[in-house]
C-alpha positions as CSV (number, residue, x, y, z in Angstrom):
1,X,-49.2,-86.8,16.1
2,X,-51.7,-87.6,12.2
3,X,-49.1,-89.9,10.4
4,X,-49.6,-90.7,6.6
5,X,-47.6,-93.6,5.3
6,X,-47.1,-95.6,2.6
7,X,-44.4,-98.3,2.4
8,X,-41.2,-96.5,3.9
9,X,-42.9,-92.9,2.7
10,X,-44.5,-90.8,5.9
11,X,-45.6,-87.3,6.5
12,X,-47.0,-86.3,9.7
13,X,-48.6,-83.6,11.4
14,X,-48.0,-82.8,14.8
15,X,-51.6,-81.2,15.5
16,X,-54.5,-83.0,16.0
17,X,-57.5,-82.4,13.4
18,X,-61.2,-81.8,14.0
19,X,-62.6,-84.6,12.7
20,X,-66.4,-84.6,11.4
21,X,-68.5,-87.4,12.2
22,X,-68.6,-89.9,9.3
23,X,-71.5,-90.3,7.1
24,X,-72.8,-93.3,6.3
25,X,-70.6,-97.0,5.9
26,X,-71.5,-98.2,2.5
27,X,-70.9,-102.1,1.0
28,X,-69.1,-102.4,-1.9
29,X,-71.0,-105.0,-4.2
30,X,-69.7,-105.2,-7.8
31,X,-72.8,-105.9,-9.9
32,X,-73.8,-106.4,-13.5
33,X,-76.4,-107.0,-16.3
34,X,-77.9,-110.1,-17.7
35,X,-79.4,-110.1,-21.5
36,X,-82.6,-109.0,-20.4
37,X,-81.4,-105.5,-18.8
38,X,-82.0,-106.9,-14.6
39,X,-79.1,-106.0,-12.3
40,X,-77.9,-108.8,-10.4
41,X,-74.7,-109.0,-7.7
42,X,-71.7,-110.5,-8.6
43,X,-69.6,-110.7,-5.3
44,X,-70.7,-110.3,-2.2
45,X,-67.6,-108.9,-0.6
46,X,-67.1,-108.3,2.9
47,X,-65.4,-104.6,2.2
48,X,-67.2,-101.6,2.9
49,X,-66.3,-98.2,3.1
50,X,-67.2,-95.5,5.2
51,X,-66.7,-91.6,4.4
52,X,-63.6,-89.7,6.5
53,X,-63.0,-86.0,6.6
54,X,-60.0,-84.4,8.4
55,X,-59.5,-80.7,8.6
56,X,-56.6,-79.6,10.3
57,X,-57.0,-75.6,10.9
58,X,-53.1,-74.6,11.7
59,X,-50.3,-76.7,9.8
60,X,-47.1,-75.0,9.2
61,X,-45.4,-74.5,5.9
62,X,-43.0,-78.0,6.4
63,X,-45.8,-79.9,7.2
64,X,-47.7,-78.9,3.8
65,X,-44.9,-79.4,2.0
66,X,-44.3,-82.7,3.6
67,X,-47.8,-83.9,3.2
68,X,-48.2,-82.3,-0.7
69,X,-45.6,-84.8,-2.1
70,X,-47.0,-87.3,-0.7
71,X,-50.3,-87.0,-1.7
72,X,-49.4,-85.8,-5.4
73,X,-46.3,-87.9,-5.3
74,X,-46.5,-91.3,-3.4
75,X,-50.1,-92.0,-3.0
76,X,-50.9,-90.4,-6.3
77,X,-54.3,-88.9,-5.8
78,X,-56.7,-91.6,-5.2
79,X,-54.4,-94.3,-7.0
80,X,-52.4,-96.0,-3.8
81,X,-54.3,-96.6,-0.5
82,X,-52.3,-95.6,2.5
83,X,-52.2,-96.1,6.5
84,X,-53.9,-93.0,8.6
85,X,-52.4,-93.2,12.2
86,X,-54.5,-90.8,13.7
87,X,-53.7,-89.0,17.3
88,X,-54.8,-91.8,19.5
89,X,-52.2,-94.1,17.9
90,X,-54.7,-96.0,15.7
91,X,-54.5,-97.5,12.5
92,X,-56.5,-96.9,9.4
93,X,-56.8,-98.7,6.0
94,X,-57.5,-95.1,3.8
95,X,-57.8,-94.1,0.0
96,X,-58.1,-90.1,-0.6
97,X,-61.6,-88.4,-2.2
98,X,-60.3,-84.9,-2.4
99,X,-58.4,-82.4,-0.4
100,X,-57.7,-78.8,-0.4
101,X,-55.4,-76.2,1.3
102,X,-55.2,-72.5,2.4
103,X,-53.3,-69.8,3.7
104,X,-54.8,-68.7,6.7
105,X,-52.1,-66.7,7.7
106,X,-48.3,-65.9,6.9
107,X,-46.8,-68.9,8.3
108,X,-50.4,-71.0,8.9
109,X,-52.0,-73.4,6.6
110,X,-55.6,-75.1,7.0
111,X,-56.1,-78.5,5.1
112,X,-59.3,-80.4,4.5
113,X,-59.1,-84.2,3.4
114,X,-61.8,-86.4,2.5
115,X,-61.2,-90.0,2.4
116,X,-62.6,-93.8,2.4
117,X,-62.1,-95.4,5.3
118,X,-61.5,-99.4,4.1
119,X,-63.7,-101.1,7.7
């Protein structure tokens, strides 16, 4: 069982995805300019992110339904970050990149979500 949550909010998704390989694991480094145009690094923060991408191939109508409001509704988009419990039972800091849905067949949907993975 994929859980989504946020605060008392959760959808879930009772099959397990395939799950690409993640990218690369980037450092986020805010930086800025000083009066002669050279880049320099402002904070030196521990975060980094690192590139997620879920598809799950059969999802039933409910468990769209379920997992559109809270993408559109309770996470917002990309505006709230939220807790991934993935089929193994653990725990990830996320924020969504994109996702997508289709009809594969009458009663089947496929979904594709691309996230940040906070590590």
């Amino acid at each position: 069982m994929n859980s989504f949550t946020l605060g008392s909010v959760t959808a879930s998704i009772s099959r397990d995805p395939v799950r690409p390989l993640a990218a690369d694991t980037s450092l986020f480094q805010q930086t800025g300019l000083d009066s002669a145009g050279n880049r320099y690094v402002t904070d030196r923060s521990g975060l980094s992110t690192r590139p997620v991408s879920l598809i799950f191939p059969h999802i039933s109508g409910a468990e769209l339904e379920s997992l559109k409001t809270f993408l559109t509704v309770t996470v917002a988009g990309s505006r709230f970050p939220f807790t991934w419990t993935d089929n193994l039972g653990g725990a990830h800091d996320m924020r969504l990149t994109s996702w997508r849905w289709i009809q594969v067949t009458p009663a089947w949907y496929r979904v594709e979500l691309n996230m940040e993975e906070t590590v």
